[in-house]
C-alpha positions in Angstrom: 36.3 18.4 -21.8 37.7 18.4 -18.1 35.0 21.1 -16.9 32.4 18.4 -17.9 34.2 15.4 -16.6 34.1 17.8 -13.5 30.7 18.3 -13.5 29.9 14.6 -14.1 32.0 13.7 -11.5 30.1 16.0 -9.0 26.7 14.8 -10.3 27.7 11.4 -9.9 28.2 12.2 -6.1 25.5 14.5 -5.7 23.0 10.8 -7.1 24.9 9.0 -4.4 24.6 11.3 -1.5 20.8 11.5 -2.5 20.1 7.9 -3.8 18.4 9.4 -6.6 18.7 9.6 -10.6 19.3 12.3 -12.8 18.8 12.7 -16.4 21.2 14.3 -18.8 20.6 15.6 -22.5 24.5 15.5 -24.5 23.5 18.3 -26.9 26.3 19.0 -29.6 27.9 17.6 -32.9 28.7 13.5 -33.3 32.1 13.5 -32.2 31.7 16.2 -29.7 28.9 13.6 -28.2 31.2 10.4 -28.5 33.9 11.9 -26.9 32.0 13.0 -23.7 30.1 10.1 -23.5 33.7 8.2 -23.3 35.3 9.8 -20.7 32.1 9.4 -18.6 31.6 5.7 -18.8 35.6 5.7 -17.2 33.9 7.0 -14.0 31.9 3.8 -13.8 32.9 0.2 -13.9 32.1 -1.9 -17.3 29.5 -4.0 -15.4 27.2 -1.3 -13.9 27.1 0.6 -17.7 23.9 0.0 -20.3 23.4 0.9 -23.5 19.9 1.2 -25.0 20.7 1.9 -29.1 23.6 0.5 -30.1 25.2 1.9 -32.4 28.0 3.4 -29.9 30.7 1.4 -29.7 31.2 1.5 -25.4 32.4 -1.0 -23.0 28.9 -2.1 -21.4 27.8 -4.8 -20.1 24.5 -4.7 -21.7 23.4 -3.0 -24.6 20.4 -3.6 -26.5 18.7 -1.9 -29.5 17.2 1.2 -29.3 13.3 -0.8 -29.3 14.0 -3.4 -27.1 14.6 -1.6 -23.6 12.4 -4.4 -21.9 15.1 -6.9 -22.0 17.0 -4.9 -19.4 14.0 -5.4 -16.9 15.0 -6.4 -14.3 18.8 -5.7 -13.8 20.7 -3.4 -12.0 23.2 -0.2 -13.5 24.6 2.8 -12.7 24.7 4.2 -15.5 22.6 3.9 -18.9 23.5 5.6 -22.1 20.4 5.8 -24.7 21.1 6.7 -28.0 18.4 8.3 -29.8 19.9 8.9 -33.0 19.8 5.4 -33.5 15.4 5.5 -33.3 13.1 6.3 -30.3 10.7 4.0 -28.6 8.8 5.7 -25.8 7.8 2.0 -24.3 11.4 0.5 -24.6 12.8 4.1 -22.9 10.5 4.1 -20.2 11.0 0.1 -19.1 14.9 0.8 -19.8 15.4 3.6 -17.0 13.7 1.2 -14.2 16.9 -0.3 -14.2 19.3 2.7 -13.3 18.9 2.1 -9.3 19.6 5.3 -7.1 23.0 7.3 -7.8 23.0 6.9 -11.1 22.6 8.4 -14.4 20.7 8.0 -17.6 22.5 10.0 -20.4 20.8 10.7 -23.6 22.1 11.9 -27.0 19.3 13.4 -29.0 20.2 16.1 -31.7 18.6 13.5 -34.4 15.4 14.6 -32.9 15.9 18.4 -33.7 15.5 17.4 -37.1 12.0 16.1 -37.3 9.0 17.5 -37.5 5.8 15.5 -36.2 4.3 17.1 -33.2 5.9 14.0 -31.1 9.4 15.2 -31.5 8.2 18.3 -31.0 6.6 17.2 -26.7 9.7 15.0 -26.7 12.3 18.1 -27.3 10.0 20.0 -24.8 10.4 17.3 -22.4 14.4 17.1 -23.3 14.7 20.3 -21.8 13.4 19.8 -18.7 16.1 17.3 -17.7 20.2 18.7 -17.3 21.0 19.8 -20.8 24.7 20.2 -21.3 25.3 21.8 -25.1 28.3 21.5 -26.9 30.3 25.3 -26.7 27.8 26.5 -23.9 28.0 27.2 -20.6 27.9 24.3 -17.1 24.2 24.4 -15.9 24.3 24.9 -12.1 24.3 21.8 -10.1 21.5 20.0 -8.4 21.4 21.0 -4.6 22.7 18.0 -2.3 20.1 17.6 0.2 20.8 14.1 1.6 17.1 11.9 1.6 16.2 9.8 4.6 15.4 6.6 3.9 13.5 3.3 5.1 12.9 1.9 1.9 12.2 -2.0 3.0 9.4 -0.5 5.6 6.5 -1.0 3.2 7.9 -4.1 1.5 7.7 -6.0 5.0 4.4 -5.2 5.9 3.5 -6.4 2.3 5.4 -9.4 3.1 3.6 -10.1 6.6 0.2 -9.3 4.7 0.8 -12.3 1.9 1.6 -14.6 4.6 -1.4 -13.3 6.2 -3.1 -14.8 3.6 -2.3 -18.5 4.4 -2.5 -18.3 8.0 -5.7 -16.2 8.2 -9.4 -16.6 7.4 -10.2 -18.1 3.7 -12.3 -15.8 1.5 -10.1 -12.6 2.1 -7.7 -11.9 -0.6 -5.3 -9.8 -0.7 -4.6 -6.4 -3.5 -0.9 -5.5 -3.3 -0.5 -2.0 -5.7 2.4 0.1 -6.7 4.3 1.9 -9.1 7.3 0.4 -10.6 10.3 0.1 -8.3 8.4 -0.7 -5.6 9.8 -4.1 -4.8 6.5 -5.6 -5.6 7.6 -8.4 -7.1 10.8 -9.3 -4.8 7.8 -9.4 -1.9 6.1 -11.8 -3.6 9.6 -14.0 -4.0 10.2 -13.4 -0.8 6.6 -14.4 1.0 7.0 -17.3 -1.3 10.0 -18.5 0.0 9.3 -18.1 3.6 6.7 -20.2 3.0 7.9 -22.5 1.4 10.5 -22.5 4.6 7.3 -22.9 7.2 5.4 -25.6 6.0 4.5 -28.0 2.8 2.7 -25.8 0.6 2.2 -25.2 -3.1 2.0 -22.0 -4.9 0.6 -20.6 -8.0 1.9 -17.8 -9.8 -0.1 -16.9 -12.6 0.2 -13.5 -14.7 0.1 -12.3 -18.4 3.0 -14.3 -19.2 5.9 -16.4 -17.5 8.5 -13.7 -18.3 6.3 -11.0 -16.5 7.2 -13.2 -13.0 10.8 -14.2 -13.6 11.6 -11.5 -10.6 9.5 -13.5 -8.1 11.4 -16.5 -8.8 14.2 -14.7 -8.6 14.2 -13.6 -5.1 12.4 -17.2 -4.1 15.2 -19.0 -5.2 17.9 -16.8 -3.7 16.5 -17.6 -0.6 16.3 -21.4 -1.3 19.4 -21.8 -2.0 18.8 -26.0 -2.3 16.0 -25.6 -4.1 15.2 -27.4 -7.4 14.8 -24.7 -10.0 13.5 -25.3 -13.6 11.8 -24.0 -16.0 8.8 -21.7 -14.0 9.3 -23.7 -11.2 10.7 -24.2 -8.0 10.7 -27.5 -6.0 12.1 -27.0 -2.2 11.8 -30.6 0.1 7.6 -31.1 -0.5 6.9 -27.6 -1.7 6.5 -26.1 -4.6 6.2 -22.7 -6.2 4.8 -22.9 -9.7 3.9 -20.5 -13.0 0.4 -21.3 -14.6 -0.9 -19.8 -17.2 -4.5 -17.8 -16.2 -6.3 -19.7 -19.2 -4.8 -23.4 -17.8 -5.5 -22.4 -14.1 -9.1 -22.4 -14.7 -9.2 -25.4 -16.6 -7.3 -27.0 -14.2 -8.0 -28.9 -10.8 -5.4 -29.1 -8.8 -5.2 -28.5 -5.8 -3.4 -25.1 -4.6 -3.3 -23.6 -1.2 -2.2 -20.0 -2.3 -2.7 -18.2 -6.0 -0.2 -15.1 -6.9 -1.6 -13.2 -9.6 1.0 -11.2 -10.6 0.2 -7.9 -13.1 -3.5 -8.6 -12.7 -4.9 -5.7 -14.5 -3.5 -7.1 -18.0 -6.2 -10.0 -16.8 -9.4 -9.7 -18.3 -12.0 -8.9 -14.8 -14.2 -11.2 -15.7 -11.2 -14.1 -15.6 -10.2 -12.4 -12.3 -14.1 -12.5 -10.6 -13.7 -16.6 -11.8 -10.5 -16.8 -9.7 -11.9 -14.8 -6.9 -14.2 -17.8 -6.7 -12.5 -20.6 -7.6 -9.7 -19.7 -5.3 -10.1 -18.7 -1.4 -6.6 -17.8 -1.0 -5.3 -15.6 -2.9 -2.9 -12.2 -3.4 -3.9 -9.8 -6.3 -0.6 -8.0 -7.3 -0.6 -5.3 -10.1 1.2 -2.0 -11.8 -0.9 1.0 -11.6 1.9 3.1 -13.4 3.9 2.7 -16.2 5.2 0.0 -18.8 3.1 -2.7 -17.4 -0.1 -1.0 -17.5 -1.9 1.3 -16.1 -4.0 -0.8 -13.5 -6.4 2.4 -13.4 -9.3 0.3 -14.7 -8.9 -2.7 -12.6 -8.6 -0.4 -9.7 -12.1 1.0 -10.2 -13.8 -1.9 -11.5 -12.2 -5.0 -9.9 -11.9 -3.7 -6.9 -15.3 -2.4 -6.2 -16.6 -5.9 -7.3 -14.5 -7.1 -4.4 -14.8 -5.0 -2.0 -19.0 -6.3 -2.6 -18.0 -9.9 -2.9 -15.3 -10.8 -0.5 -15.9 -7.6 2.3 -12.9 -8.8 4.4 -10.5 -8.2 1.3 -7.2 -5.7 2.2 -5.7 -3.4 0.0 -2.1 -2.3 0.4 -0.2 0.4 -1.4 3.3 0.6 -1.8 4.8 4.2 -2.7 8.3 4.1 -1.2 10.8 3.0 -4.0 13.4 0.8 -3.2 15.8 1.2 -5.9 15.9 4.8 -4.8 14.7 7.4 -2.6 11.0 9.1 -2.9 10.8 12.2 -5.2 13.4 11.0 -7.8 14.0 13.7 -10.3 14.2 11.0 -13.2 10.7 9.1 -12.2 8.9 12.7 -11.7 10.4 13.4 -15.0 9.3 10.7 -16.8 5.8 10.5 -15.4 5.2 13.9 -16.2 6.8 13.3 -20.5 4.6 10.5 -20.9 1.6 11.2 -19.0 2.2 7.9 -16.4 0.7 10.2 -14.0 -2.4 11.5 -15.9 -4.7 10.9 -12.7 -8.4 10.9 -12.6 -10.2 13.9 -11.3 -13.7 13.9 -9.8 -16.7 14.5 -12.8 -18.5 17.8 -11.6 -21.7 17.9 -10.0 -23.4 19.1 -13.0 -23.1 17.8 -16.2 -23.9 19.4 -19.7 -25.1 17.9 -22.6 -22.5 16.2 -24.6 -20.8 17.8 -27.6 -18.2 16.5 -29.2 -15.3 18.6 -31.2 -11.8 17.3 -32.8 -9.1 18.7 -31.4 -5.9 18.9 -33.7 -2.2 18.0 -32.6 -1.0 21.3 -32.9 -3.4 21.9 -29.9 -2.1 19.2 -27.5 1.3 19.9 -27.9 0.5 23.5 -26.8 -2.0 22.7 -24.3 -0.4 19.5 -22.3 -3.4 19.7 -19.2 -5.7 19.1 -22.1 -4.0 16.1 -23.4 -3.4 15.1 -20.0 -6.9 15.1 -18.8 -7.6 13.1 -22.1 -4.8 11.1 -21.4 -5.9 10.1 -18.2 -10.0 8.6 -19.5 -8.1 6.5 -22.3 -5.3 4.9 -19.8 -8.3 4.4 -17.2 -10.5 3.0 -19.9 -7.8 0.6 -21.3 -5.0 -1.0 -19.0 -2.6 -1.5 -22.1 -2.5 2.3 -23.2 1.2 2.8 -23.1 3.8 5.8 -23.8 4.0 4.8 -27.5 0.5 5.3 -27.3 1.0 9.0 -26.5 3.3 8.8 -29.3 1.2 7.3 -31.7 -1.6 10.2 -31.4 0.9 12.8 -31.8 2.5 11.5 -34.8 -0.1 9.8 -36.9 -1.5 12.0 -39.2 -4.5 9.4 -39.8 -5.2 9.7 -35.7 -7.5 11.8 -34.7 -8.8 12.5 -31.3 -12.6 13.5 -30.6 -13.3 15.2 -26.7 -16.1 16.3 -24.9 -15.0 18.3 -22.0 -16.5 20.8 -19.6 -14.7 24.2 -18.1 -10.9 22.4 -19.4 -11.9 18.8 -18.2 -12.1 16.1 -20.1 -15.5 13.8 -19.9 -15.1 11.9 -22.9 -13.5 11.2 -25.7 -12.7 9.2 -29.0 -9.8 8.1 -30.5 -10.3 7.3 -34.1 -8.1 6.1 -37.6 -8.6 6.6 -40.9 -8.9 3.3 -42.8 -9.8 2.0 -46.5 -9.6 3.5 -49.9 -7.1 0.6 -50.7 -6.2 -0.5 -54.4 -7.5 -3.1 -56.7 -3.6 -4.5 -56.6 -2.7 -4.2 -52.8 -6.2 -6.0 -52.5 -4.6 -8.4 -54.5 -1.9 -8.6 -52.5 -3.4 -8.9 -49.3 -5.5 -12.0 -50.4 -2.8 -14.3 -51.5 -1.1 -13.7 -48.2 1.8 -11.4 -50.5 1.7 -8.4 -47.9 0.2 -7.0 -44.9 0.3 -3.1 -45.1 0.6 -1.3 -41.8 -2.6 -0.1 -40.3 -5.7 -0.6 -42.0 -6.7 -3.1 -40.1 -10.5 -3.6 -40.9 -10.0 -3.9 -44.5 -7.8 -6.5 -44.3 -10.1 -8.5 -42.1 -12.9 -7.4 -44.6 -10.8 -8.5 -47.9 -8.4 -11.0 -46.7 -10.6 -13.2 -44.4 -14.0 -12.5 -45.4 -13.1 -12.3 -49.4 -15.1 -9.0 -49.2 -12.5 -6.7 -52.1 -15.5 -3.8 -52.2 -15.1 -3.2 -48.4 -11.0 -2.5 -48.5 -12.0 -0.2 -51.3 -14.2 2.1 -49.5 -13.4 5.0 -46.7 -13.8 3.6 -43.4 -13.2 5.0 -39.4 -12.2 2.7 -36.8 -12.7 4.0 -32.9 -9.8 3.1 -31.7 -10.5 3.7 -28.5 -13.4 5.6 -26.8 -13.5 7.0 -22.9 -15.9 7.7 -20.4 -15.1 9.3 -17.2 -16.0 6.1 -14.9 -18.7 8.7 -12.7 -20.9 9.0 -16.0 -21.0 5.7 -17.7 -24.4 3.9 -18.2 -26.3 6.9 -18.8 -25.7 6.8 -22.4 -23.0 9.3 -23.1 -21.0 6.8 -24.6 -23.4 6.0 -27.3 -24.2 9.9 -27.6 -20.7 10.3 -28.7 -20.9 7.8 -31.4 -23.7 9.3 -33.1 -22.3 12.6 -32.9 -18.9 11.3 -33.9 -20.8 9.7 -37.1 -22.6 13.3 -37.8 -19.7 14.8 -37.9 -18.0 12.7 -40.4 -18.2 11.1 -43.6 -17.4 7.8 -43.7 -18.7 4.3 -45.6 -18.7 3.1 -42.9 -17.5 2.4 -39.0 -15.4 0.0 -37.0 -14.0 -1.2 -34.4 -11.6 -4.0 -33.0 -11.4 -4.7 -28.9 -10.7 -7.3 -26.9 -14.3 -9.1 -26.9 -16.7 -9.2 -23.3 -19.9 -9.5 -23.2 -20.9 -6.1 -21.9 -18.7 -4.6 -24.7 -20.2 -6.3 -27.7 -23.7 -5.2 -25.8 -22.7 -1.3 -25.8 -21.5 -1.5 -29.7 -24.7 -3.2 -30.6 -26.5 -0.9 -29.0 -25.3 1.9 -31.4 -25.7 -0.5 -34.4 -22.4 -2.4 -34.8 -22.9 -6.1 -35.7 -19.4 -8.6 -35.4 -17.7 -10.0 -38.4 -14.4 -11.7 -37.1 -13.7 -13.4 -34.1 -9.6 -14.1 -34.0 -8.9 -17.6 -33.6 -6.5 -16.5 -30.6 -6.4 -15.4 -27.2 -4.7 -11.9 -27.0 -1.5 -13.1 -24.1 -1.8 -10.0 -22.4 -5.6 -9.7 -21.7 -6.2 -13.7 -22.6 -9.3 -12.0 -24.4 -10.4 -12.7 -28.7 -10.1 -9.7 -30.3 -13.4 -8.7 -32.2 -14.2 -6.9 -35.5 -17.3 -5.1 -35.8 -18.9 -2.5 -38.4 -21.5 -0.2 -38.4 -22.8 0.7 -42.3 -25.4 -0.5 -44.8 -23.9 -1.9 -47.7 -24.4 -4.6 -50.0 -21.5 -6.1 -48.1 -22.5 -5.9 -44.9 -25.5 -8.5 -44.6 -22.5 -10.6 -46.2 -20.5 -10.3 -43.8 -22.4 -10.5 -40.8 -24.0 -13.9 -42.2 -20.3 -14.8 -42.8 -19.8 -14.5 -39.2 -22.7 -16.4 -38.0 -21.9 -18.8 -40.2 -18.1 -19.3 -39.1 -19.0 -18.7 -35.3 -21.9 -21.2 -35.3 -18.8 -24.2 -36.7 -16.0 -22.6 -34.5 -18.1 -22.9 -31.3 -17.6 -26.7 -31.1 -14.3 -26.6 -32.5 -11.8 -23.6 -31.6 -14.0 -21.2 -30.0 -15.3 -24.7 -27.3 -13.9 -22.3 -23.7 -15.2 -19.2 -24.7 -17.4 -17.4 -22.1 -20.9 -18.6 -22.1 -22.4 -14.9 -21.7 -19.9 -13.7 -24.6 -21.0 -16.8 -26.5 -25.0 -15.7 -25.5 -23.9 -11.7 -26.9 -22.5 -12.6 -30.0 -25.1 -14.6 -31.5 -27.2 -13.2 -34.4 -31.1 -12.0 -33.3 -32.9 -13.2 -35.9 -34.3 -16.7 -36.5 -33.8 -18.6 -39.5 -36.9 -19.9 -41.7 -36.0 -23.5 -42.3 -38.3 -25.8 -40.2 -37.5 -29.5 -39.3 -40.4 -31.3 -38.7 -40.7 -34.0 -36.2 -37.8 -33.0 -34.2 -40.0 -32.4 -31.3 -41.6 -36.1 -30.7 -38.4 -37.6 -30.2 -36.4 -34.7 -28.3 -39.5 -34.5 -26.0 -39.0 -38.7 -25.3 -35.2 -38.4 -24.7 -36.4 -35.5 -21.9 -38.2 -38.5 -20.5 -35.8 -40.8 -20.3 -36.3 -42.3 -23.6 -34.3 -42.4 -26.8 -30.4 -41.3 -26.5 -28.1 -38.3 -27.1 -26.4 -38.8 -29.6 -30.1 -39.7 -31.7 -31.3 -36.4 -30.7 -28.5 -34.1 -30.8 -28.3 -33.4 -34.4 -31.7 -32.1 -33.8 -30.9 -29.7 -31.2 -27.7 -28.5 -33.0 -30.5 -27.4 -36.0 -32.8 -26.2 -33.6 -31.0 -23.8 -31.7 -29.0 -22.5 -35.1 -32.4 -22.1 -36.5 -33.6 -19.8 -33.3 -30.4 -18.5 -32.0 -32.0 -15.6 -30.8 -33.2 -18.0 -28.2 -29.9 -18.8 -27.0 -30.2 -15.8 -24.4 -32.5 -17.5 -22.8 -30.8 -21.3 -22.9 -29.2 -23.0 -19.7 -25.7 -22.5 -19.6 -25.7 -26.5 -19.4 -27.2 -26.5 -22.7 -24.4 -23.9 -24.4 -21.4 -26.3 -23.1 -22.9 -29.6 -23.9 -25.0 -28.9 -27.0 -23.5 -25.5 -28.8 -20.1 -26.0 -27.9 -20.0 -29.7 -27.8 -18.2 -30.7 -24.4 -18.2 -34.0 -23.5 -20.1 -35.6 -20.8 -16.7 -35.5 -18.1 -16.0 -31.8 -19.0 -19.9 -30.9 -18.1 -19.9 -33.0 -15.0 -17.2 -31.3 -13.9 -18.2 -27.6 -14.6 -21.8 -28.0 -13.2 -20.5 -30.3 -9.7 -22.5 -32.9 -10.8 -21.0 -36.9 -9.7 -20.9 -38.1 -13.2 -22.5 -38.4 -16.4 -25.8 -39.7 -15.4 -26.4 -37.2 -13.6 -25.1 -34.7 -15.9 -27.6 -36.2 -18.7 -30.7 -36.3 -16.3 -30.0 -32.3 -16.0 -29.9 -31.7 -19.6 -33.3 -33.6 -19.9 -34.8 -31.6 -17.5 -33.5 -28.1 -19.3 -34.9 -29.3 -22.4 -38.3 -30.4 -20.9 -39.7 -26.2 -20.5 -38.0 -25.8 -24.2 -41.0 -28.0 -25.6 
């Protein structure tokens, strides 16, 4: 036990001399573990030790359960001790060593994991042994070298600092796109921009991200900086300024008046809610993750920021990539990047393209060839900013995941990321409709039996596409659907599904291949602040149920629940064909009230039939005609979406979109 309480003891200064972070595998019996893990946590004091799993009786500070890393976001140790005989959670690990600042260590106890036998213990054991292993009965692995790293880590964060003051004191219409990867003291430059300020002049500031805890670390470092500042609950009040959390949903509701707009994380924002702020707001600073826990950002990157670079042409960009908890080229960041694919980077699509073909590609394979599932890894994280590490997990041990790629000479171009759902019993059917249980996965038939009342559906073999990829060089050309059909030849299915975050160019590809909606969720999803949408792709006797079902429920939700969602989305999800009922003598007295005759309210049960009985026709509608007569604003809500003074004026418009109607 002294040789490794020697050797800790000279890690421990080697971390300090280089400000950077090791990792260290404890690989050995229970009480061989316990006892090594003891003596270390004397060489640190009580306050700068976590614990992630905690099972281990130690004398941290913090110590959370083995799944719930992200509460230690945030905070500051030396040393963090993660027990993974207690359970493994590839999200709450990676958010948990963000913590560790430079010199110190994370120490892992892992021999549980030797024991299982999905292909996702098998990549993490490979990983394991990439980081200092120190086995019970074996011999000291040779020390890191002690190269001492220069460092200037605040450089980057002050010229990010400058550039979001820039932002007030500059031109309007030229926002700002602060990116980095965690660590980068993204966040504190916000705080810290906010409160100088504050400090300058009277200003107020919105801050506005996924939710209020994702910003707690820009209030932070504001109010350490105010120190007389009024500080409650997201929000901070100093003399006649004021530095406030919104909600992205309330801001655009919202008319107050702002003279700067933080969006914090903003690729976990839908870009169609960003492309409204971009034009609602003329000052503002676009802040976001493009590694890691909080999301990938690859996607907003490529999309978002073209868009802007078109729109607003005077927009900056600025990257951070010096850490400032510790110094560049960390051993324990390259490490961790590289286990769970946080760096899975685009490459260019070649010149030349072949013809798609899709093939499955079994787990077996992606454990033994990593590029592979790193080239793959890289589409889906680009393609969808919430892909995580416990995604990566997810694909390796679900034996009802499978994954479909087209590639070309070793590259990935596409690829399709599918479940196996359905085939469900006559009792758990049962079940599921009288709100007994909620099975994991499955997640289509549920919807199908339990909020539709469709039992035959559940019963049946179904696929869902979980996910499906692109490289962004070849989309709109029709690969995407290419891959469908082929994914559908290749199986044997039901039927199809799938369940995304709803936009109207995404219900406008699944159509395309034949997929009609059946469920709409009630509820924003917090993180993208989009309604997550089922739709199917199979004939059945069901299925015209179903889809009626939805037009039925959609049609009543639209003026009740569903009264803010997008007019274009409300436009794509509409059903195509017109119903046969006629209402004679509707026309007479809508075409009066276009002239000025008759009222609204006389005539708007009229329009509500009309348009329900021709919703194809809704594509072509006013967008004034969607809010006030589809989703049922009231006069003041209109007014105030289209600019117009007030109601009369409002009204006038809407006679003179019905007029070309008749």
């Amino acid at each position: 036990m002294a040789a490794i309480n020697n050797y800790f003891a000279q890690l421990i200064h080697i971390a300090q001399q280089r400000h950077h972070r090791f990792g260290v595998v404890l690989s050995g019996d229970s009480d061989w573990q316990d006892a090594s893990i003891s003596h270390l946590c004397q060489a640190v004091k009580p306050e700068s030790l976590y614990q992630l799993g905690d099972s281990l009786a130690l004398p941290a500070t913090k110590s959370v359960k083995f799944a719930k890393g992200q509460q230690l976001l945030g905070q500051e140790c030396e040393l963090l001790v993660c027990d993974f005989r207690d359970g493994f959670d590839a999200n709450s690990f990676s958010a948990a060593t963000g913590c560790v600042k430079g010199g110190g260590l994370v120490v892992i106890l892992s021999d549980a994991l030797k024991e299982k036998s999905g292909y996702d213990a098998a990549w993490l054991n490979q990983s394991l042994q990439q980081l200092l292993v120190i086995e019970q009965g074996s011999e000291l692995l040779a020390l890191p070298s002690i190269s001492v790293t220069e460092m200037s880590p605040f450089e980057q964060q002050n010229g990010a600092i400058e550039k979001i003051i820039k932002v007030v004191e500059g031109h309007r219409k030229r926002p700002l796109v602060m990116t980095a990867d965690r660590g980068r003291g993204k966040s504190s430059a916000l705080g810290i921009a906010a409160a100088q300020l504050m400090q300058s002049r009277t200003i107020h500031i919105v801050l506005t991200a996924p939710s209020s805890a994702t910003v707690a670390p820009v209030f932070e470092h504001a109010s350490r900086l105010l120190p007389d500042a009024k500080c409650g609950k997201n929000i901070i009040e100093w003399q006649n300024s004021i530095l406030e959390f919104v909600a992205p949903d309330e801001l655009l509701k919202c008319s107050k008046a702002i003279d700067c707009l933080f969006v914090d994380e903003a690729s976990a924002i839908p870009i169609p809610m960003l492309k409204q702020i971009v034009e609602t707001h003329h000052r503002a600073v676009f802040s976001t993750t493009i590694h890691g826990y909080e999301g990938c950002g690859r996607g907003f990157t490529v999309k978002f920021q073209t868009w802007l670079k078109a729109q607003r042409p005077g927009s900056v960009f600025y990257h951070l990539d010096q850490p400032i908890r510790w110094a560049s080229a960390d051993p324990l960041e390259s490490w961790l990047f590289d286990s769970f694919l946080l760096n899975a980077d685009l490459v260019e699509a070649p010149s030349s393209v072949s013809k798609p073909s899709l093939s499955r590609i079994d787990k077996q394979s992606l454990v033994e060839q990593p590029e592979l599932l790193r080239s793959c890894f890289a589409l889906l994280v680009n393609a969808h900013y919430q892909t995580s590490p416990n995604d990566l997990m997810l694909l390796l041990s679900d034996p009802a995941i499978e994954l479909y790629v087209w590639q070309q000479n070793g590259q990935c171009l596409g690829c399709i990321l599918t479940v196996e759902e359905g085939k469900l019993s006559p009792e758990l059917i049962n079940d599921v409709q009288l709100g007994k249980r909620r099975p994991r996965g499955h997640l289509v038939p549920i919807v199908l039996a339990g909020q539709l009342g469709i039992e035959q559906a559940a019963t049946q073999s179904s696929l869902r596409v979980m996910r499906i990829a692109v490289h962004p060089q070849l989309q709109n050309i029709g690969y995407g659907q290419q891959l469908l059909r082929q994914l559908q030849a290749m199986t044997d299915f039901d039927f199809y599904s799938t369940s995304f975050g709803a936009s109207p160019e995404l219900v406008t590809f699944w159509k395309s291949v034949g997929f009609e909606p059946v469920r709409l969720g009630s509820q924003r999803d917090q993180a993208s602040g989009t309604h997550s949408l089922v739709m199917i792709l199979g004939s059945h006797s069901w299925s015209a149920k179903a889809s009626e079902l939805f037009q039925q429920s959609f049609h009543y939700a639209l003026s009740e629940g569903f009264q803010q969602l997008e007019i274009e989305l409300v436009r794509s999800l509409l059903g195509e064909n017109n119903a046969s009922v006629e209402n004679s003598g509707v026309s007479r007295l809508v075409e009066c009230y276009s002239l000025g005759g008759a009222s609204y309210d006389s005539v708007a049960p009229m329009l509500d039939n009309w348009w329900k009985q021709s919703p194809h026709l809704v594509s072509q509608l006013d967008d004034l005609f969607i809010r006030k007569v589809i989703q049922r604003w009231d006069w003041a809500q209109c007014a105030k979406a289209f600019n117009f003074p007030g109601r009369k004026q409002t009204e006038q418009a809407l006679r003179d979109v019905l007029k070309p109607l008749l």
